[in-house]
MARTORBA-96553 format. One record per residue (C-alpha): residue number from 1; residue in three letters; x, z, y. Coordinates in steps of 0.2 Angstrom, whole numbers, plus 2048, in hexadecimal, padded with zeros to 3 digits. Layout:
BEGIN
+-----+-----+-----+-----+-----+
!   i !  aa !  c1 !  c3 !  c2 !
+-----+-----+-----+-----+-----+
! NUM ! ALA !   X !   Z !   Y !
...
+-----+-----+-----+-----+-----+
//
This chain:
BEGIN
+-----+-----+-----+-----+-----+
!   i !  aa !  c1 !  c3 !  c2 !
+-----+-----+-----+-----+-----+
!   1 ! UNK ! 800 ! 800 ! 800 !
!   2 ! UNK ! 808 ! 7FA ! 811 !
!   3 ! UNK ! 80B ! 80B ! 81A !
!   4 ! UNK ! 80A ! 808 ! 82D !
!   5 ! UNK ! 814 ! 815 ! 833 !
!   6 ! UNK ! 823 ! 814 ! 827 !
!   7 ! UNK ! 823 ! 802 ! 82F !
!   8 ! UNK ! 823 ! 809 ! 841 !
!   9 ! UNK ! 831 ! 815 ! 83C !
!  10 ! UNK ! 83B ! 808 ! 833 !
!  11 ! UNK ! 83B ! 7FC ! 842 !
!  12 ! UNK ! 83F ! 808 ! 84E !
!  13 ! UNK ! 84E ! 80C ! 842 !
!  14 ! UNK ! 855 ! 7FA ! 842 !
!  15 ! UNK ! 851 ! 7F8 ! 855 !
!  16 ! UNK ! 85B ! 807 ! 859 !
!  17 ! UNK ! 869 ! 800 ! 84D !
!  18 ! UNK ! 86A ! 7F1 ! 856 !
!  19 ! UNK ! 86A ! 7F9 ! 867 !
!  20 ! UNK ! 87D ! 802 ! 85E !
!  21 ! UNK ! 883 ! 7F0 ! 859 !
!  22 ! UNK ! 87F ! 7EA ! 86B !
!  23 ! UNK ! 888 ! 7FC ! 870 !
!  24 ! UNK ! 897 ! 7F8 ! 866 !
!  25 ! UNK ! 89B ! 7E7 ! 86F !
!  26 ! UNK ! 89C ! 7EC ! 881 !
!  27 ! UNK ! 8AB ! 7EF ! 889 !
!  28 ! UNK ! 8B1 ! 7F0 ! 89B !
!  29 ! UNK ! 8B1 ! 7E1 ! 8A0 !
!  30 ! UNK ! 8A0 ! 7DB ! 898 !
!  31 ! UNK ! 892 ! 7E8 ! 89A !
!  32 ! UNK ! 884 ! 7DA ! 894 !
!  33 ! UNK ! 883 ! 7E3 ! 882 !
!  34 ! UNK ! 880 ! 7F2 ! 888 !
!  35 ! UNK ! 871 ! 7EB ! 891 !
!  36 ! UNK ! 86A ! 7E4 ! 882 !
!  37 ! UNK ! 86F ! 7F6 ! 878 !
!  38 ! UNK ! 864 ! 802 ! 885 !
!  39 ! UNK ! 856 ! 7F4 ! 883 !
!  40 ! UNK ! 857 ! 7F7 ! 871 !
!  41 ! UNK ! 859 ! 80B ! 874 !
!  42 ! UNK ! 849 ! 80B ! 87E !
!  43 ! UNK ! 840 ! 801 ! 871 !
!  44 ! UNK ! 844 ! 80B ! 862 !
!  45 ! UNK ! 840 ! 81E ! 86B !
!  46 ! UNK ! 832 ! 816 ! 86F !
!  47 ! UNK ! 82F ! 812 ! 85D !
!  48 ! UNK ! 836 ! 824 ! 859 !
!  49 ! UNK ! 82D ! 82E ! 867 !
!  50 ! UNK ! 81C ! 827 ! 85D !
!  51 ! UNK ! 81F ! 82D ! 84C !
!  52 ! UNK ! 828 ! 83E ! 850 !
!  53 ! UNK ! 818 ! 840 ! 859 !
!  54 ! UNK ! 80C ! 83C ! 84A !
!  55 ! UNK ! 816 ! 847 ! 83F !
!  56 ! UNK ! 815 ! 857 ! 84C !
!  57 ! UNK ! 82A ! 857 ! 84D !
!  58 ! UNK ! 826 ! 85A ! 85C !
!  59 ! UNK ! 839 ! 861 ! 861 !
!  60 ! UNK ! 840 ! 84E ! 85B !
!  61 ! UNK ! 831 ! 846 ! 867 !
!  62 ! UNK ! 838 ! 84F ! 876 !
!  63 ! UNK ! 84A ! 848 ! 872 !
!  64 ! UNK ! 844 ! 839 ! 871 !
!  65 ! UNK ! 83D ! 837 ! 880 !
!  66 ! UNK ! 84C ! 83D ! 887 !
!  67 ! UNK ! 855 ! 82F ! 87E !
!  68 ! UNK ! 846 ! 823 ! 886 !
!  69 ! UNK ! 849 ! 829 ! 899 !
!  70 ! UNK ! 85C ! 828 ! 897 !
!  71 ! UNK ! 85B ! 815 ! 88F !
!  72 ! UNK ! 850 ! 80D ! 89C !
!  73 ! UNK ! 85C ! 818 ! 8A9 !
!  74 ! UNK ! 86A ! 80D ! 89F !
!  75 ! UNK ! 861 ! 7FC ! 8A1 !
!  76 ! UNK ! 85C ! 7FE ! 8B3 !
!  77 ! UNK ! 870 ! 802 ! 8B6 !
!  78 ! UNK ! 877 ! 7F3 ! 8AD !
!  79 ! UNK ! 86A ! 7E5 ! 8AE !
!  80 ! UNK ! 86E ! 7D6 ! 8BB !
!  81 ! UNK ! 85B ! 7D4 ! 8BE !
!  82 ! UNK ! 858 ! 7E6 ! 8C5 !
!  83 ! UNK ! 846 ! 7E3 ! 8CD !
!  84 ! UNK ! 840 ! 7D8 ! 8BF !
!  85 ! UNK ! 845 ! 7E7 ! 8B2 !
!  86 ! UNK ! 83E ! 7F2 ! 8BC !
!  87 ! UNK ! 82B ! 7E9 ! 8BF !
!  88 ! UNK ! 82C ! 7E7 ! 8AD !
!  89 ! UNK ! 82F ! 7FC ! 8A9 !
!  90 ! UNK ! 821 ! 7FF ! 8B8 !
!  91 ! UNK ! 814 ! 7F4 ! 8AC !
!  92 ! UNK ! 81A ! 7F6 ! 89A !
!  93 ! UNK ! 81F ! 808 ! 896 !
!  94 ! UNK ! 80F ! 810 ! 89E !
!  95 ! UNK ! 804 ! 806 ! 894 !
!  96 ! UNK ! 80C ! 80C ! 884 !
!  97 ! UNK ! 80C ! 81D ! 889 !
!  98 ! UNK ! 7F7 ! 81B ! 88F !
!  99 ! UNK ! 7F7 ! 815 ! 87D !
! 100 ! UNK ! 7FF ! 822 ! 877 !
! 101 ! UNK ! 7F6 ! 830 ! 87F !
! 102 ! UNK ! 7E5 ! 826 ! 87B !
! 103 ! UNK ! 7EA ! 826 ! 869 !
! 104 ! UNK ! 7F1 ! 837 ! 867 !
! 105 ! UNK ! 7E1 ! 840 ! 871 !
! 106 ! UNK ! 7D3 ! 838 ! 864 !
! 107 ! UNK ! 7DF ! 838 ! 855 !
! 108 ! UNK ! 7E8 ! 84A ! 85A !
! 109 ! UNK ! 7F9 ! 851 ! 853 !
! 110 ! UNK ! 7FB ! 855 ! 840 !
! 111 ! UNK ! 807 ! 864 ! 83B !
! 112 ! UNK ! 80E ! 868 ! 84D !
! 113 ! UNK ! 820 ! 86F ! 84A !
! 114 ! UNK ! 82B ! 876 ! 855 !
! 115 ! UNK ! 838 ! 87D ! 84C !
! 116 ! UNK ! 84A ! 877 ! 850 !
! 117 ! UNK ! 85A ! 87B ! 847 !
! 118 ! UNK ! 869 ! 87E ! 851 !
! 119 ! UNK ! 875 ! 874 ! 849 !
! 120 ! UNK ! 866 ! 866 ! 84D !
! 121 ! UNK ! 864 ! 86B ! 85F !
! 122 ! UNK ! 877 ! 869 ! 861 !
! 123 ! UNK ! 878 ! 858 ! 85A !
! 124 ! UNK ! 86A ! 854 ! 863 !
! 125 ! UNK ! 872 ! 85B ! 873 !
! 126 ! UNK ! 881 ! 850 ! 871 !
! 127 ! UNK ! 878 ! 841 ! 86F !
! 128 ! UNK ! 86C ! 842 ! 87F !
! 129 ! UNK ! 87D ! 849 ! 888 !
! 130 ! UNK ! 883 ! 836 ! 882 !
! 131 ! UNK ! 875 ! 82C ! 886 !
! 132 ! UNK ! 877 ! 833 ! 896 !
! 133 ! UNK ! 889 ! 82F ! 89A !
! 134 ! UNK ! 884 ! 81D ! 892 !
! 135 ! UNK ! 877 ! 81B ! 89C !
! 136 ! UNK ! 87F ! 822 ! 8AE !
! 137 ! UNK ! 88E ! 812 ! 8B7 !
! 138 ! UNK ! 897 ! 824 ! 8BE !
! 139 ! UNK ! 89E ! 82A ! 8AD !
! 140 ! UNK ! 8A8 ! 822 ! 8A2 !
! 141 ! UNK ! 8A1 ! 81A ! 890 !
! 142 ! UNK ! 8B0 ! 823 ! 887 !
! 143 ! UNK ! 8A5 ! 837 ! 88A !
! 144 ! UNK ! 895 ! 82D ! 884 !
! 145 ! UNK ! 89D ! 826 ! 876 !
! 146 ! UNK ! 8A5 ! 836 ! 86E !
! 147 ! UNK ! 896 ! 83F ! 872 !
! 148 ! UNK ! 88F ! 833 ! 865 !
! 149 ! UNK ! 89B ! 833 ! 858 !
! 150 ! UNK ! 89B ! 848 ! 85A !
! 151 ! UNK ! 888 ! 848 ! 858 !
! 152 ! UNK ! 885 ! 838 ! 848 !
! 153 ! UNK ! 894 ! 845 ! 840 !
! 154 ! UNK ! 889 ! 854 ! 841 !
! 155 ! UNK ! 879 ! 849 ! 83F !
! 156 ! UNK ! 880 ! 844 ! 82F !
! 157 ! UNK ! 882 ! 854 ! 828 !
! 158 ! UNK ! 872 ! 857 ! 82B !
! 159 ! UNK ! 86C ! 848 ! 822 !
! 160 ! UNK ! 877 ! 84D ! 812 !
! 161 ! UNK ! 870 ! 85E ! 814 !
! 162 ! UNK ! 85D ! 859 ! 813 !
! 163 ! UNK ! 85D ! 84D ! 806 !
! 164 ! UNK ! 85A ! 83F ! 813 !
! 165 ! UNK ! 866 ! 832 ! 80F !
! 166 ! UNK ! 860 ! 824 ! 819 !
! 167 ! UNK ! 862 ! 831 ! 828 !
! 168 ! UNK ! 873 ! 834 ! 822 !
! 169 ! UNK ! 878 ! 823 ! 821 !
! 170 ! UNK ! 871 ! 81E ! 831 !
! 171 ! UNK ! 87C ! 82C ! 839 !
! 172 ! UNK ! 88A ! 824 ! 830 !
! 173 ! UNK ! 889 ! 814 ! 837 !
! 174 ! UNK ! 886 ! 819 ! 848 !
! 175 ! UNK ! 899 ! 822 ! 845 !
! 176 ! UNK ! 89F ! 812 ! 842 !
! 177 ! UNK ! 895 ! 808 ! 851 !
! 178 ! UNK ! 89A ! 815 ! 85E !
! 179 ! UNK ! 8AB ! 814 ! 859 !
! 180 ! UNK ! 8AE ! 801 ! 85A !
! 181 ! UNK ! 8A3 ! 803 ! 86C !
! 182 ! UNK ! 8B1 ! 812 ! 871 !
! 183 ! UNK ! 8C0 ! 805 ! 86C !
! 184 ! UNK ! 8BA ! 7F7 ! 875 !
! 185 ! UNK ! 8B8 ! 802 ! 884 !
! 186 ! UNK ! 8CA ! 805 ! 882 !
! 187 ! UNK ! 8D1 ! 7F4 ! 87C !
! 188 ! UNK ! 8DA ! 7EF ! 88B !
! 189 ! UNK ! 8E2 ! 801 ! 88B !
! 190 ! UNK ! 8E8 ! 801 ! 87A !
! 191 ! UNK ! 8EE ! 7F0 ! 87D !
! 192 ! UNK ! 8F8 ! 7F7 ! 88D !
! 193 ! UNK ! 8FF ! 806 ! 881 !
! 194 ! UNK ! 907 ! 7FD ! 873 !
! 195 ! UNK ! 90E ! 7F0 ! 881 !
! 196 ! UNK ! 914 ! 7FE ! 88C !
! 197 ! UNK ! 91C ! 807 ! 87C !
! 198 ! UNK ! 926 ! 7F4 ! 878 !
! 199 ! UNK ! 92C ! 7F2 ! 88A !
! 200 ! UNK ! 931 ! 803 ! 88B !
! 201 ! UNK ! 93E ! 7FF ! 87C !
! 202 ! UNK ! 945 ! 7F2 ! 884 !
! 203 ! UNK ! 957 ! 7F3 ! 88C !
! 204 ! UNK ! 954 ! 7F2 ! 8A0 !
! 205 ! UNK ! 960 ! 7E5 ! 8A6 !
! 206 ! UNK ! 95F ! 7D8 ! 8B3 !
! 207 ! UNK ! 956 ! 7CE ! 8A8 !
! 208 ! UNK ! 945 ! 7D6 ! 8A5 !
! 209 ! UNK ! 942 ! 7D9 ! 8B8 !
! 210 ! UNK ! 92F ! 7D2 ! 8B4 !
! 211 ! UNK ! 92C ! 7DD ! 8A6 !
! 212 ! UNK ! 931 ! 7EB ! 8AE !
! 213 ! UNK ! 925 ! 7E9 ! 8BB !
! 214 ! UNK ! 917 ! 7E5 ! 8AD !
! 215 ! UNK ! 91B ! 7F6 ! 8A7 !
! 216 ! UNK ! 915 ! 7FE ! 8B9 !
! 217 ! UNK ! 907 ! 7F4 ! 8B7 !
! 218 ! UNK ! 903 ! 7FB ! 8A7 !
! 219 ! UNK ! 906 ! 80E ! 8AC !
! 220 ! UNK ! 8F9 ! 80A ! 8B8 !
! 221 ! UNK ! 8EC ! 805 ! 8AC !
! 222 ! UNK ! 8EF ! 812 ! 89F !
! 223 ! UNK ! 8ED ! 81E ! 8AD !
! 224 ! UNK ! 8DF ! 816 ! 8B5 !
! 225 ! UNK ! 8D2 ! 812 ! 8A6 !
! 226 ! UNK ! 8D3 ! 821 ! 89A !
! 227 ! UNK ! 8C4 ! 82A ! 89D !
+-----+-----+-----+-----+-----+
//
């Protein structure tokens, strides 16, 4: 029997995984994938927001609409069409949430829980602490992206600890994706590194007046793009 809300939950799944594969492309220099992933973010909380909410967790409905706010935050910062982003959120999101009021006030909440564990409540902590560094142009990705990989480490443990291995896995993965994202944020500095570290070795002579100034140059941009 086709089970309506195990599809909702499953597509908000692969839309938030695809929002970590757009994360794990940007870099520096092209901010363009992040857009895509915030869209994605947004998408999949609200997805997330809906059946946290039909199930009564109502502790993991409040994070994510935190995630919510902080993604369309993160697409309003890096979009190139600010004011037709905008109109958009003006008209789209308040119709879902009139739907979701509508439906949740005939239809009512089941089994409301509201216990959190701590080891949750950190994790979860840690990951709206990231989506808001993500999401701000005034703090570097690299905080964001370690918040990540910090809270998908503990989020992982939790899912190995339940029995919920499709949780786990997905925790796993977004390990993996933040980690790429926090490389490529970084590429052009460990490129600088390894190249300062060569030129360094080499014997100062008359010779390699040029590479000697590459070498201020690259002082510069170690000091200048970490964090």
């Amino acid at each position: 029997m086709f089970n309506f809300f195990l599809f909702i939950e499953s597509v908000g799944s692969m839309v938030n995984i695809s929002g970590t594969i757009y994360m794990s492309q940007a870099t520096k220099e092209n901010q363009t994938p992040m857009y895509k992933a915030f869209l994605m973010f947004s998408l999949s909380n609200l997805f997330l927001l809906f059946i946290f909410l039909y199930n009564g967790i109502i502790p993991l409905a409040i994070l994510s609409l935190f995630f919510f706010m902080t993604s369309i935050q993160g697409v309003l910062n890096k979009t190139t069409e600010y004011e037709r982003d905008l109109k958009i959120t003006k008209i789209f999101y308040p119709i879902y949430f009139l739907f979701i009021f509508t439906f949740f006030y005939f239809h009512g909440i089941q089994n409301i829980n509201w216990n959190i564990e701590i080891i949750d409540l950190v994790a979860s902590s840690l990951a709206v602490i990231g989506s808001y560094f993500l999401s701000s142009n005034k703090i570097n990705n690299n905080y964001a992206f370690l918040s990540f990989i910090l809270a998908d480490v503990i989020l992982t443990y939790v899912g190995y600890s339940h029995g919920l291995m499709a949780f786990m896995l997905q925790s796993m993965f977004f390990i993996g994706t933040s980690s790429v994202a926090l490389y490529n944020n970084n590429k052009t500095t460990v490129k600088a590194y390894f190249r300062l570290k060569r030129i360094q070795e080499l014997k100062i002579n008359s010779n390699n007046y040029d590479e000697i100034k590459d070498n201020n140059k690259l002082k510069f941009v170690l000091t200048s793009n970490v964090f």
